[in-house]
N, CA and C atoms of all chains as a GROMACS GRO file, in nm:
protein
  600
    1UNK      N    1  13.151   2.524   7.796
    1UNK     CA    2  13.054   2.614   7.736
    1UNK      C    3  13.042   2.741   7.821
    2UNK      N    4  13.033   2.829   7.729
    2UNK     CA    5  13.040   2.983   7.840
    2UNK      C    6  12.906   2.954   7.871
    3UNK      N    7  12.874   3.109   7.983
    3UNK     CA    8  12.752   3.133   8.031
    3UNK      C    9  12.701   3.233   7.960
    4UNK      N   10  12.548   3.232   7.916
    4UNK     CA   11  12.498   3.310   7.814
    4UNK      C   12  12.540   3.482   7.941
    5UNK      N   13  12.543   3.582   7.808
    5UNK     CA   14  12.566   3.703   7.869
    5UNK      C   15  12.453   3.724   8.017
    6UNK      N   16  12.420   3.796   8.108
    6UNK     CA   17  12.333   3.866   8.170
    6UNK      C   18  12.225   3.966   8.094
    7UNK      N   19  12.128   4.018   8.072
    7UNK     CA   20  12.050   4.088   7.980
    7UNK      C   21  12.051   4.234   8.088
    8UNK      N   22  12.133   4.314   8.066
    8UNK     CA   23  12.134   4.424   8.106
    8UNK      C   24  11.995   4.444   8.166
    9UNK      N   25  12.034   4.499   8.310
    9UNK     CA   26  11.925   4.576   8.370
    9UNK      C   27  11.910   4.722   8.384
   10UNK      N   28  11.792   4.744   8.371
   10UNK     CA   29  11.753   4.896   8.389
   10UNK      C   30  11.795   4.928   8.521
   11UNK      N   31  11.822   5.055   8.494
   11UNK     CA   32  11.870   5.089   8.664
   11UNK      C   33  11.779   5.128   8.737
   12UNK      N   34  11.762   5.049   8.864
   12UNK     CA   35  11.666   5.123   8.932
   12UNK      C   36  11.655   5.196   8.995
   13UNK      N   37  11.536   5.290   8.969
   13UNK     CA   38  11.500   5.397   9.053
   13UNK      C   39  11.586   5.455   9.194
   14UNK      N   40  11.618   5.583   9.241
   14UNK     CA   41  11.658   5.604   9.334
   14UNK      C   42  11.546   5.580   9.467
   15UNK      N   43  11.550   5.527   9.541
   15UNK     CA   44  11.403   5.523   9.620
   15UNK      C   45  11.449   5.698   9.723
   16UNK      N   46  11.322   5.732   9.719
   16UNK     CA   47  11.286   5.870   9.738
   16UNK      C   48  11.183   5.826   9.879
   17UNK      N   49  11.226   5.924  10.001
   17UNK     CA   50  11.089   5.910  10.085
   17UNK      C   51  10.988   6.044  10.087
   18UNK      N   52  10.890   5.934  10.051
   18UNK     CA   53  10.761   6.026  10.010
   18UNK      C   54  10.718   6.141  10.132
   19UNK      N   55  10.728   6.088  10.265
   19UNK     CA   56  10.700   6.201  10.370
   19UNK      C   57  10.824   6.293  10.334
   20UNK      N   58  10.938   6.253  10.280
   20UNK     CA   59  11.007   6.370  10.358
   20UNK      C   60  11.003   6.473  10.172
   21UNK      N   61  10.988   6.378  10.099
   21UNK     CA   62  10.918   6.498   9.979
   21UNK      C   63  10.845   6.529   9.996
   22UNK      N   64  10.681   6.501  10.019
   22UNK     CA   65  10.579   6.590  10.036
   22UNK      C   66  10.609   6.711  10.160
   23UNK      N   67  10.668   6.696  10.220
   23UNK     CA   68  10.726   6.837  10.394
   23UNK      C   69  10.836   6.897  10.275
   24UNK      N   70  10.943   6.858  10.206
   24UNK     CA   71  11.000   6.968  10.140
   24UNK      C   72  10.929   7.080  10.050
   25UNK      N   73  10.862   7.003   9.961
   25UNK     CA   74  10.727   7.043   9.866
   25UNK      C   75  10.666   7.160   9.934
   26UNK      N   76  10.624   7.131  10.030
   26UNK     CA   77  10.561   7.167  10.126
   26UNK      C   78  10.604   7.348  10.170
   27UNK      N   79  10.702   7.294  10.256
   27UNK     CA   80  10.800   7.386  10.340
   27UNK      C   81  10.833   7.522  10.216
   28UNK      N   82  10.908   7.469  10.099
   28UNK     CA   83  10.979   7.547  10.006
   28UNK      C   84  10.951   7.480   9.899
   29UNK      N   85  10.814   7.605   9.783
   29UNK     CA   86  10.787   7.568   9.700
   29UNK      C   87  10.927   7.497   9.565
   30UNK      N   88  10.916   7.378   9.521
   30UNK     CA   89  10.993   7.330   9.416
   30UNK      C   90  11.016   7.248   9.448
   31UNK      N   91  11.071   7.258   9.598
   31UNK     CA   92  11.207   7.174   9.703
   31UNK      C   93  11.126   6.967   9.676
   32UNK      N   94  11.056   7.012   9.633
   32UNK     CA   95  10.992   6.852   9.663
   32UNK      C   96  11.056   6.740   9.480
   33UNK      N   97  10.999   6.848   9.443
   33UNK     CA   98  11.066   6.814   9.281
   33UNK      C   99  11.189   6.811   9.255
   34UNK      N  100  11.264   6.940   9.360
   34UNK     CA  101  11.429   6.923   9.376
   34UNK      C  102  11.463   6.778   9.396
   35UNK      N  103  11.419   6.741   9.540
   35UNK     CA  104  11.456   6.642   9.585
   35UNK      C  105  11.425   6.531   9.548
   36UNK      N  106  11.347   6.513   9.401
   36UNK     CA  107  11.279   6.368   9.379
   36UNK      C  108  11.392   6.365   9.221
   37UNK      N  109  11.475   6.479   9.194
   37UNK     CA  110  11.561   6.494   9.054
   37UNK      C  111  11.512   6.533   8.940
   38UNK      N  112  11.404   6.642   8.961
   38UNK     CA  113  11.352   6.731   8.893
   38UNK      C  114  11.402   6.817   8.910
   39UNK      N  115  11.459   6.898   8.830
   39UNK     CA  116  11.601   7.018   8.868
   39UNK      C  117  11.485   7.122   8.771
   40UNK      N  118  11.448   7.091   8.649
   40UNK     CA  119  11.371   7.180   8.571
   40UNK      C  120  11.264   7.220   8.631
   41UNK      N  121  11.200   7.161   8.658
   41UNK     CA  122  10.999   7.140   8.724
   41UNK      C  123  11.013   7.224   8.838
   42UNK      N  124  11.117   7.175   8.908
   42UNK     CA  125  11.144   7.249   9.050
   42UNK      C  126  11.166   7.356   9.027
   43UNK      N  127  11.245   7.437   8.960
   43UNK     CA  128  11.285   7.606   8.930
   43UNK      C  129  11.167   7.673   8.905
   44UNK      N  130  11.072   7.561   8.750
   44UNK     CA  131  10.971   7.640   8.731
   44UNK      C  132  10.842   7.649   8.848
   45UNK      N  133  10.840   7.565   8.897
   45UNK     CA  134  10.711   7.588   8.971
   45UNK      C  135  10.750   7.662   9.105
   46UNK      N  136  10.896   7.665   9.117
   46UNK     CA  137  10.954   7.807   9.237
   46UNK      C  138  10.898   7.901   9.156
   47UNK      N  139  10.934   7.955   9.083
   47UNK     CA  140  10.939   8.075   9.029
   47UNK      C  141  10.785   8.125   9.021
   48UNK      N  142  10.720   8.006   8.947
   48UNK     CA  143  10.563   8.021   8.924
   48UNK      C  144  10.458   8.078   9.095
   49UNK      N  145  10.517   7.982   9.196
   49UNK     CA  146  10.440   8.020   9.332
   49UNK      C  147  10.500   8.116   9.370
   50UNK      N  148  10.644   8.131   9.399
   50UNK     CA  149  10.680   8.287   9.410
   50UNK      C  150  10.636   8.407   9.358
   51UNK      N  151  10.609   8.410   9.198
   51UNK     CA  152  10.591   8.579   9.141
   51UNK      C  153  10.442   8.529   9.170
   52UNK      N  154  10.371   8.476   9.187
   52UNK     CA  155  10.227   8.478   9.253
   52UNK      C  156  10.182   8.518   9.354
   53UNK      N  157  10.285   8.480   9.486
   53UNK     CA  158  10.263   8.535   9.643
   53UNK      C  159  10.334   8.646   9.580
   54UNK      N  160  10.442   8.719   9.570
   54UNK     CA  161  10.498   8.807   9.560
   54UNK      C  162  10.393   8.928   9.462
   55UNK      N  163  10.339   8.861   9.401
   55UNK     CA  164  10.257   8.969   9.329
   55UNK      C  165  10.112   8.994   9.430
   56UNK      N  166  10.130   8.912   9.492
   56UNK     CA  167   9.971   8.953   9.602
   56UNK      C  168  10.029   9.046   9.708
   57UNK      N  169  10.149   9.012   9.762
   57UNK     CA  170  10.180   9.131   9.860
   57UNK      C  171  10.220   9.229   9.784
   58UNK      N  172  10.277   9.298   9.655
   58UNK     CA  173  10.268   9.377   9.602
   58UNK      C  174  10.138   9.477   9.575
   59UNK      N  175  10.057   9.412   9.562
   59UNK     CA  176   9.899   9.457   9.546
   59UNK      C  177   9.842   9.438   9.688
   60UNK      N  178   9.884   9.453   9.785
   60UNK     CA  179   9.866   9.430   9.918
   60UNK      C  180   9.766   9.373   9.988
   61UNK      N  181   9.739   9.284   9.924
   61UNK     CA  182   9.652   9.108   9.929
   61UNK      C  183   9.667   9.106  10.052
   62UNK      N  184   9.497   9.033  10.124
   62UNK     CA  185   9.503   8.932  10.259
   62UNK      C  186   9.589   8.849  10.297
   63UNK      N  187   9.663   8.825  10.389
   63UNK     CA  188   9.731   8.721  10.416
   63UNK      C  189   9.656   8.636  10.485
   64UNK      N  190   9.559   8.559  10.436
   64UNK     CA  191   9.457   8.499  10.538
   64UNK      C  192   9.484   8.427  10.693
   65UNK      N  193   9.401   8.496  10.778
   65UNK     CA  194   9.440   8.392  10.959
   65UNK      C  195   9.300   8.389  10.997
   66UNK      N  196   9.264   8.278  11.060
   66UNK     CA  197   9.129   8.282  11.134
   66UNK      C  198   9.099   8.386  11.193
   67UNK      N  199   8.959   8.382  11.190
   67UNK     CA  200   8.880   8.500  11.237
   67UNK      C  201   8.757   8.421  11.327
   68UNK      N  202   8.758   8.480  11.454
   68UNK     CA  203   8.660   8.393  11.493
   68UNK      C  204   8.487   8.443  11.421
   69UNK      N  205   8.431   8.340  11.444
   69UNK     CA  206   8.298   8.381  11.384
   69UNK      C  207   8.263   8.358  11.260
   70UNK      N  208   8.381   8.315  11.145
   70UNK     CA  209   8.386   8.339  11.021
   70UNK      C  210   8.455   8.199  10.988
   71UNK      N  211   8.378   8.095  10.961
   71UNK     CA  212   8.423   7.964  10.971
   71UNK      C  213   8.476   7.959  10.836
   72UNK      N  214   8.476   8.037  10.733
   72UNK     CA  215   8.542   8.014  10.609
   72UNK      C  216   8.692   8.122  10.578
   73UNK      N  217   8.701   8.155  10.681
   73UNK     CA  218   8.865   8.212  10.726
   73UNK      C  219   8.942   8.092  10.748
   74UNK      N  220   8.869   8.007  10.803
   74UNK     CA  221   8.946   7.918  10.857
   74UNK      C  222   9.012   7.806  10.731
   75UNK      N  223   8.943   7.779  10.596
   75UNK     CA  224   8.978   7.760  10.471
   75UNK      C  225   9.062   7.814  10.406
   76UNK      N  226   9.034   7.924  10.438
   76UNK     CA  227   9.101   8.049  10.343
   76UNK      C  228   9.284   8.053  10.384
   77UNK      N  229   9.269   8.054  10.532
   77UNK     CA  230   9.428   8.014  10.598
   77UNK      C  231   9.500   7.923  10.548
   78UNK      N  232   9.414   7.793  10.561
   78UNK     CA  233   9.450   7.644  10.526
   78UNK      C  234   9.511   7.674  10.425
   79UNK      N  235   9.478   7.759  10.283
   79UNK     CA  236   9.546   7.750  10.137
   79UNK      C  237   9.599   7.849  10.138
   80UNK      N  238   9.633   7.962  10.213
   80UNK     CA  239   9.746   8.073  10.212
   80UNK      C  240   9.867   7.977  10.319
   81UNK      N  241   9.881   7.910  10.390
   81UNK     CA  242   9.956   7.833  10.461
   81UNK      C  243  10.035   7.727  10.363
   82UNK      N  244   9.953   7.669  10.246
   82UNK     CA  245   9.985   7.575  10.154
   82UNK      C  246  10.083   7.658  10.088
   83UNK      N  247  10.134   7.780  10.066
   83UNK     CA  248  10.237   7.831  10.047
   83UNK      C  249  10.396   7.788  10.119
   84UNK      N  250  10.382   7.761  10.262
   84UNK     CA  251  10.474   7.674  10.315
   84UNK      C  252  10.535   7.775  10.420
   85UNK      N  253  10.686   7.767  10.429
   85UNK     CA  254  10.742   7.887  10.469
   85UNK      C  255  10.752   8.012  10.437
   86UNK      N  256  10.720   8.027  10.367
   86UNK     CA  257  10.707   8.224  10.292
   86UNK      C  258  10.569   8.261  10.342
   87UNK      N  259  10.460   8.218  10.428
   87UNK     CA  260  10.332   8.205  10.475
   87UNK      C  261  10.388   8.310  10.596
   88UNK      N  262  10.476   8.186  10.705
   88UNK     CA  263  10.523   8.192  10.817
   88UNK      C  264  10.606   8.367  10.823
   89UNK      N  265  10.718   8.314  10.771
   89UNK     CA  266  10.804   8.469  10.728
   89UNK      C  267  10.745   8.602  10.726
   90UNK      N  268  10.612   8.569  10.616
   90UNK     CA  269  10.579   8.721  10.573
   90UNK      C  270  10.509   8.754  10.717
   91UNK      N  271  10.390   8.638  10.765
   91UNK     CA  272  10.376   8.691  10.890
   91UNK      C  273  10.398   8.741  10.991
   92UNK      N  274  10.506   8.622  11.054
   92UNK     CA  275  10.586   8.641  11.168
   92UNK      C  276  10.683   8.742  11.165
   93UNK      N  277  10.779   8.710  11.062
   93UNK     CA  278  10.878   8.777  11.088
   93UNK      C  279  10.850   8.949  10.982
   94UNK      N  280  10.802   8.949  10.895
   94UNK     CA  281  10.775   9.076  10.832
   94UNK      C  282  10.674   9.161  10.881
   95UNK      N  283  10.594   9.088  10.944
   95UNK     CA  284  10.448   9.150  10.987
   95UNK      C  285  10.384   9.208  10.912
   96UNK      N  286  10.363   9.136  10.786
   96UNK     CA  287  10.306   9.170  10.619
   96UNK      C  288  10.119   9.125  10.731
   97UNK      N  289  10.029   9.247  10.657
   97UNK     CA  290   9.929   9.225  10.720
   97UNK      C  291   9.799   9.235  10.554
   98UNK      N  292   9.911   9.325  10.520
   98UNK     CA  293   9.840   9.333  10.363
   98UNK      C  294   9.711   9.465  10.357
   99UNK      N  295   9.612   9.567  10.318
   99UNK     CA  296   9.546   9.648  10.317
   99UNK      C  297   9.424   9.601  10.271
  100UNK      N  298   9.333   9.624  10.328
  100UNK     CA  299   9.186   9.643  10.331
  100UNK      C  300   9.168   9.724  10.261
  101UNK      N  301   9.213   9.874  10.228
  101UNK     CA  302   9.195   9.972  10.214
  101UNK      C  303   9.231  10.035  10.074
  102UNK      N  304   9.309   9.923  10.027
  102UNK     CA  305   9.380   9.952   9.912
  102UNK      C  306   9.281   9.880   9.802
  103UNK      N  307   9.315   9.949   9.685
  103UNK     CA  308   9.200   9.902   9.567
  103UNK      C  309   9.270   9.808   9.511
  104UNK      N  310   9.329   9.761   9.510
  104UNK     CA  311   9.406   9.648   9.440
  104UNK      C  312   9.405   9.462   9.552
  105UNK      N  313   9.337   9.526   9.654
  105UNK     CA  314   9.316   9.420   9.808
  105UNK      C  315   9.267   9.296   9.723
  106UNK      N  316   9.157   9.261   9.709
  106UNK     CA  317   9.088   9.182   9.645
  106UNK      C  318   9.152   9.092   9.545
  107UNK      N  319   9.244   9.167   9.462
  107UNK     CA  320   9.353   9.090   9.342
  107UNK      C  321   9.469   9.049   9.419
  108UNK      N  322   9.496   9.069   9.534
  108UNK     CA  323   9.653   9.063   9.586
  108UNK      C  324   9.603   8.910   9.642
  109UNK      N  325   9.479   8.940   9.714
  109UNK     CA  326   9.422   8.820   9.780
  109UNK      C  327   9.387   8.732   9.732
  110UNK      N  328   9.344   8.723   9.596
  110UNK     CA  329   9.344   8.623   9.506
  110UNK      C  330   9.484   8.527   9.499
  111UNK      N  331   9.577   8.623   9.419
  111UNK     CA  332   9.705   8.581   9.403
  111UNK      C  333   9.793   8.499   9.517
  112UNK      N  334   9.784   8.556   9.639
  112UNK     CA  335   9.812   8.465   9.763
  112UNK      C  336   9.742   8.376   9.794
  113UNK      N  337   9.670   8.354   9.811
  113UNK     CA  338   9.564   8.233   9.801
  113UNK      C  339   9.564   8.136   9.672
  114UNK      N  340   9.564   8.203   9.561
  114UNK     CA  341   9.640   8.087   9.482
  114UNK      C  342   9.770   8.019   9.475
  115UNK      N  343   9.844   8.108   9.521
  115UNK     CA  344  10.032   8.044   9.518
  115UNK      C  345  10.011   7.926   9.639
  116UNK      N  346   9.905   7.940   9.756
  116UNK     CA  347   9.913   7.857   9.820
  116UNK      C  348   9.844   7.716   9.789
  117UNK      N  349   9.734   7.742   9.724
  117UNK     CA  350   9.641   7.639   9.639
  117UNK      C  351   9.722   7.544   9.534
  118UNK      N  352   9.831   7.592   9.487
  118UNK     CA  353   9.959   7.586   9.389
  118UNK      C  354  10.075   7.477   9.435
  119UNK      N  355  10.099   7.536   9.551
  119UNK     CA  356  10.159   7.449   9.648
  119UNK      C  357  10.139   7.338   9.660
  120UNK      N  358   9.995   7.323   9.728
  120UNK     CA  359   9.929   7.233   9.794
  120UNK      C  360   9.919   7.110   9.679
  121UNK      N  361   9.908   7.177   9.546
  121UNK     CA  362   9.908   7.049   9.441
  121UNK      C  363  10.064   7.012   9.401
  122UNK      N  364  10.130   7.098   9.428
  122UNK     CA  365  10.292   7.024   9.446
  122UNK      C  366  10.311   6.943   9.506
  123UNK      N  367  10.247   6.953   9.648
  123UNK     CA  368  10.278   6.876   9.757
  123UNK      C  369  10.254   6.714   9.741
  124UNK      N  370  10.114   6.713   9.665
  124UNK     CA  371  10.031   6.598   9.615
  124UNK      C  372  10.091   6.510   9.469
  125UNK      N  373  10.159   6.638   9.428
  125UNK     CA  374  10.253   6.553   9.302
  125UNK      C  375  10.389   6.521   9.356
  126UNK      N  376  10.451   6.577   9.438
  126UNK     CA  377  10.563   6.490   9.449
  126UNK      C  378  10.530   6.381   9.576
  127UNK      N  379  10.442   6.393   9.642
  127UNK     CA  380  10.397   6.237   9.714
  127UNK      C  381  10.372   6.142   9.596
  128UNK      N  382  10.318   6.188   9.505
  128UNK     CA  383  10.325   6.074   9.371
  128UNK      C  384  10.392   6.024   9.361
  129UNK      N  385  10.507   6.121   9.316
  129UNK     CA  386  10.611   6.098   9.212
  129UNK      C  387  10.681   6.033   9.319
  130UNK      N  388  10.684   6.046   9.432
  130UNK     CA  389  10.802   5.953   9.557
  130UNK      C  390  10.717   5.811   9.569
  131UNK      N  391  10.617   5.775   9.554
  131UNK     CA  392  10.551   5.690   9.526
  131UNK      C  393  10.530   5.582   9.473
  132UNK      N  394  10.558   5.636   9.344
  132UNK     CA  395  10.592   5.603   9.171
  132UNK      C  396  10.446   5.594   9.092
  133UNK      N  397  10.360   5.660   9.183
  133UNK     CA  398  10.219   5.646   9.072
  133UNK      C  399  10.243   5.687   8.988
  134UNK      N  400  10.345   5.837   8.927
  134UNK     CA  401  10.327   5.892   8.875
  134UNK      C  402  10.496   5.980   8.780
  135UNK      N  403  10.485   5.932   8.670
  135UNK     CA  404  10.625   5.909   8.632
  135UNK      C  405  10.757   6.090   8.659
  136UNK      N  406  10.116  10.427   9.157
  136UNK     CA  407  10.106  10.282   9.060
  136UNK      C  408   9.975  10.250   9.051
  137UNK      N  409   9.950  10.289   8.892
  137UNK     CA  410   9.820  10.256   8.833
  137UNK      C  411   9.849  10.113   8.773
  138UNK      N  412   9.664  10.038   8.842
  138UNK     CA  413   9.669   9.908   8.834
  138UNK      C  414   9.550   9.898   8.698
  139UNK      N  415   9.607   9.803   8.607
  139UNK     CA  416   9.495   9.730   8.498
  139UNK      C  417   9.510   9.636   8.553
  140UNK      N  418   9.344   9.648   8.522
  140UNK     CA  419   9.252   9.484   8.548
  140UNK      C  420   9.286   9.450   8.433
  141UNK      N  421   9.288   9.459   8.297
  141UNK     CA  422   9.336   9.365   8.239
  141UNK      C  423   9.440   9.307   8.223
  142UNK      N  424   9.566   9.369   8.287
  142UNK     CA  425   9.705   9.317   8.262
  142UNK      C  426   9.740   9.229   8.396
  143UNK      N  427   9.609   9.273   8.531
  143UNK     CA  428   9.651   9.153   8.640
  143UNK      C  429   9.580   9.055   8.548
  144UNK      N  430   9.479   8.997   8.484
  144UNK     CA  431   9.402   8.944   8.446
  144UNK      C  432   9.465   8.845   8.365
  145UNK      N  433   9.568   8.864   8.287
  145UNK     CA  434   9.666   8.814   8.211
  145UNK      C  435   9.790   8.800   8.264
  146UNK      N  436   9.811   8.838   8.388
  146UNK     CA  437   9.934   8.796   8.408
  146UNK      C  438   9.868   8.633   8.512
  147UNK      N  439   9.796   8.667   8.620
  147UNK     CA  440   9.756   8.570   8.657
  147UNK      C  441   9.701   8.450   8.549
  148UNK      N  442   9.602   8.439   8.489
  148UNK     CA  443   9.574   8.341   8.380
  148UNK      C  444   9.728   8.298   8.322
  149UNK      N  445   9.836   8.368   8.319
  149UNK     CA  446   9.986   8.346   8.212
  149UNK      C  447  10.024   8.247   8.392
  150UNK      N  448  10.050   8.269   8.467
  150UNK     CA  449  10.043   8.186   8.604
  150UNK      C  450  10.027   8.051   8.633
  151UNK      N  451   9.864   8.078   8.626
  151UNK     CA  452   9.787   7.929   8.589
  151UNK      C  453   9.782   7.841   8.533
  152UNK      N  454   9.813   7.946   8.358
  152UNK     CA  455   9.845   7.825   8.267
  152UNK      C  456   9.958   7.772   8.294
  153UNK      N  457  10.048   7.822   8.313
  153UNK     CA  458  10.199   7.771   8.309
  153UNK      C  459  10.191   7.689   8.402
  154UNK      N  460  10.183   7.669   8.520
  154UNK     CA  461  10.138   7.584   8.633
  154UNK      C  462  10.032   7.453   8.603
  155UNK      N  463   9.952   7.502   8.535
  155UNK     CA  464   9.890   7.360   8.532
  155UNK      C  465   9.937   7.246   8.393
  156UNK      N  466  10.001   7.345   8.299
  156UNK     CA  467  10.035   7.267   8.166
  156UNK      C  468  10.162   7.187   8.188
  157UNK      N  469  10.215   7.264   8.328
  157UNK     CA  470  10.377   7.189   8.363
  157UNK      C  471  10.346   7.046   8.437
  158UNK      N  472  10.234   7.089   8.492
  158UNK     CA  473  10.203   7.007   8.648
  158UNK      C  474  10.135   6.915   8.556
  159UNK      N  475  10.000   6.872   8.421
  159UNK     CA  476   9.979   6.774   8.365
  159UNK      C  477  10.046   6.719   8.271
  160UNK      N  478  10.119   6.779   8.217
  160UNK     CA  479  10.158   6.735   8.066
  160UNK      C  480  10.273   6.745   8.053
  161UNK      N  481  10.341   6.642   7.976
  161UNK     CA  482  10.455   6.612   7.964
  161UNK      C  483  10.563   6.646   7.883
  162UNK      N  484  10.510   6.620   7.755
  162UNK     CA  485  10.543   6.681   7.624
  162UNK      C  486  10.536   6.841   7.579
  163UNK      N  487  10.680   6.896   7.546
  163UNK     CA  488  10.657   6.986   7.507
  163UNK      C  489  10.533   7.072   7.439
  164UNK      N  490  10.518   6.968   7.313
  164UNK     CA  491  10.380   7.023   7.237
  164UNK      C  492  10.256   7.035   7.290
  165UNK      N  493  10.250   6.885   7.370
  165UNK     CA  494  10.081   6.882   7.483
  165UNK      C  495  10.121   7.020   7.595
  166UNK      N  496  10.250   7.063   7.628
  166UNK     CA  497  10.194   7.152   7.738
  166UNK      C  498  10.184   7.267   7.650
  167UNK      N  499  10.266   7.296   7.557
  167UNK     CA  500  10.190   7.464   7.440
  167UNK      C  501  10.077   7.441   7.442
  168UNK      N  502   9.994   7.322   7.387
  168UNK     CA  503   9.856   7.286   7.375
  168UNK      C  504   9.781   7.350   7.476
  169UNK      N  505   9.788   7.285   7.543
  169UNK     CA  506   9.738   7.283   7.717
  169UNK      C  507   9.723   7.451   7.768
  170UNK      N  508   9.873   7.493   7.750
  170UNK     CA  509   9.915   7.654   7.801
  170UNK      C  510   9.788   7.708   7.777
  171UNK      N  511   9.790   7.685   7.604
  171UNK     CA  512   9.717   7.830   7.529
  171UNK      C  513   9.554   7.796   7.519
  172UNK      N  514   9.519   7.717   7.536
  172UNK     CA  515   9.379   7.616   7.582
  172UNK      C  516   9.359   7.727   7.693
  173UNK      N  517   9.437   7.685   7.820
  173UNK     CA  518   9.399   7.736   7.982
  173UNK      C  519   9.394   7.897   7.954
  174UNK      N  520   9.519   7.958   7.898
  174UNK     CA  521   9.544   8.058   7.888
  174UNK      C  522   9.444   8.168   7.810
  175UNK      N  523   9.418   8.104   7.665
  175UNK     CA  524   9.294   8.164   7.558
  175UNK      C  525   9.171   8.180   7.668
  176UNK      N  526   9.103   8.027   7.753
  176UNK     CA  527   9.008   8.014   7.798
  176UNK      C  528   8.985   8.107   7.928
  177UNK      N  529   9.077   8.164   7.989
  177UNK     CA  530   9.081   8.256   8.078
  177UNK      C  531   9.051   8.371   8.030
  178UNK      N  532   9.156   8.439   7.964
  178UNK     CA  533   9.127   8.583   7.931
  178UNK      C  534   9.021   8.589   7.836
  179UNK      N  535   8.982   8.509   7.741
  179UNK     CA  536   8.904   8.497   7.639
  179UNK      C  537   8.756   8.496   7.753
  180UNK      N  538   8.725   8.412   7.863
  180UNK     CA  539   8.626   8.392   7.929
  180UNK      C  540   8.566   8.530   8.020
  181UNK      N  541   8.708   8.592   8.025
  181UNK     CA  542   8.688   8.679   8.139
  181UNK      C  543   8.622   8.808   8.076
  182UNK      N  544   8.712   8.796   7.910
  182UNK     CA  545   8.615   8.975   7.827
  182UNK      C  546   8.534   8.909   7.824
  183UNK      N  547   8.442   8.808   7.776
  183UNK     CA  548   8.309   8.743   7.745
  183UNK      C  549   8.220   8.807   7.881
  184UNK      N  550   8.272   8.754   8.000
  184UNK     CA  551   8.187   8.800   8.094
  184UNK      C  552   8.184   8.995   8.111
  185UNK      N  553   8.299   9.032   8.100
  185UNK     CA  554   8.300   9.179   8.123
  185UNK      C  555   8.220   9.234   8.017
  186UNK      N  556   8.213   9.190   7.917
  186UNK     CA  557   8.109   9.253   7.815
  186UNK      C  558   7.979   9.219   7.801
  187UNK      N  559   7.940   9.072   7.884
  187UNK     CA  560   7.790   9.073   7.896
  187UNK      C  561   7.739   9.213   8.035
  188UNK      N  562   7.848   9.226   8.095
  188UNK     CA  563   7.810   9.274   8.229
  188UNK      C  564   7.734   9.433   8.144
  189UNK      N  565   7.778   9.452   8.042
  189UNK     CA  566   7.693   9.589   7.972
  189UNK      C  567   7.531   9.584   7.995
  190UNK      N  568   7.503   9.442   7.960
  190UNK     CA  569   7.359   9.479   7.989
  190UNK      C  570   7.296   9.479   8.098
  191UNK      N  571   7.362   9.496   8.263
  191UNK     CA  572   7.316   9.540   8.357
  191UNK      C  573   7.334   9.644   8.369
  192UNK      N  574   7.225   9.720   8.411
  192UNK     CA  575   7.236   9.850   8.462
  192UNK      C  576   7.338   9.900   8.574
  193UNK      N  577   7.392  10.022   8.535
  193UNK     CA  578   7.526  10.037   8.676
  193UNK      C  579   7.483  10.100   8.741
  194UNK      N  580   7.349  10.160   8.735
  194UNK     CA  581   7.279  10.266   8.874
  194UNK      C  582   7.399  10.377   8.886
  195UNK      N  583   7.368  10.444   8.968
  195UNK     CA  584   7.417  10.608   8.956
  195UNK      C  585   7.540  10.589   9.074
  196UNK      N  586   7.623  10.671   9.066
  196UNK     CA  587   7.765  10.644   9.148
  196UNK      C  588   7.715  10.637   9.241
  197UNK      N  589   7.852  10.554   9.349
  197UNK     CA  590   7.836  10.586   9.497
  197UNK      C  591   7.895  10.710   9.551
  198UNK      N  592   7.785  10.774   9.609
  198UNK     CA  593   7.865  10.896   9.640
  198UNK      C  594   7.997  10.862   9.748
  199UNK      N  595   8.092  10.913   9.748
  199UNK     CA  596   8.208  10.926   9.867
  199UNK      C  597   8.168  10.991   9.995
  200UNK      N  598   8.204  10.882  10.082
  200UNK     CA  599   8.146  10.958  10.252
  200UNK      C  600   8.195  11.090  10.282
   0.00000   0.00000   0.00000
């Protein structure tokens, strides 16, 4: 008597490590979704945190850094940092400081501060998705 | 380079939505849904407020130092 067939298995999952997606996520907006085999999600939400920071230093937006005395600078950093490496860059290496002075300050600073806020919920969805809470 | 507040106003809200309809929703149709929900409710929220702001008084310019 044969042996009944095997019942095909689903293939499983690639296992993904969640630290080192949430630090890509992180580092380089998309890169986390790249690396979990989101090729679509990842482009769009590059593109989405990019023309966002990029439109705040255009309008020559805060690049937020602590200020002593001003304990809600110190927030304000935290989610311009959630941008990742393009945070670091524009700082360090561009010495993007952004204008006070300019009438458009206020909207630029918005926009950078959100691309980083943006981030920061990337970061939290692909710890999911490496996870598997979250399909 | 002359800046509209209404066209940052809409490009950011076009931002947001796109970002958050990608980031919850799955389905093509739920994220159009979703988009134009976030998207309507932004710019739609934001003239609502700019046009109540008529009935405060704007007091007389600031003069330039």
């Amino acid at each position: 008597m044969s042996e009944p067939a095997a019942a095909p298995r689903a293939a499983d999952p690639p296992a993904h490590n969640p630290v080192v997606a949430a630090l890509l996520a992180w580092v380089v907006p998309g890169a986390g979704h790249l690396y979990l085999g989101r090729r679509g999600r990842a482009l769009a939400f590059c593109l989405i945190v990019l023309v966002s920071l990029f439109t705040g230093f255009a309008l020559q937006g805060n690049l937020y850094r602590v200020v002593a005395g001003q304990p809600l600078s110190f927030f304000a950093t935290l989610g311009s940092m959630g941008v990742g490496l393009p945070y670091f860059v524009a700082r360090w290496l561009l010495g993007y400081q952004g204008d006070i002075e300019s009438a458009s300050y206020e909207y630029g600073s918005a926009f950078i501060l959100t691309a980083g806020l943006m981030n920061l919920l990337l970061v939290l969805d692909a710890l999911d998705i490496a996870r598997g809470r979250k399909s | 380079m002359r800046i509209s507040h209404f066209l940052l106003m809409v490009h950011y809200a076009l931002l947001v939505s796109a970002f958050f309809s990608l980031l919850w929703k799955r389905g093509r149709q739920q994220r159009q849904r979703l988009f134009l929900k976030l998207f309507l409710g932004m710019v739609g929220g934001g003239l609502a407020l700019a046009w109540l702001m008529y009935f405060f008084p704007s007091g007389p310019p600031t003069p330039f130092p």
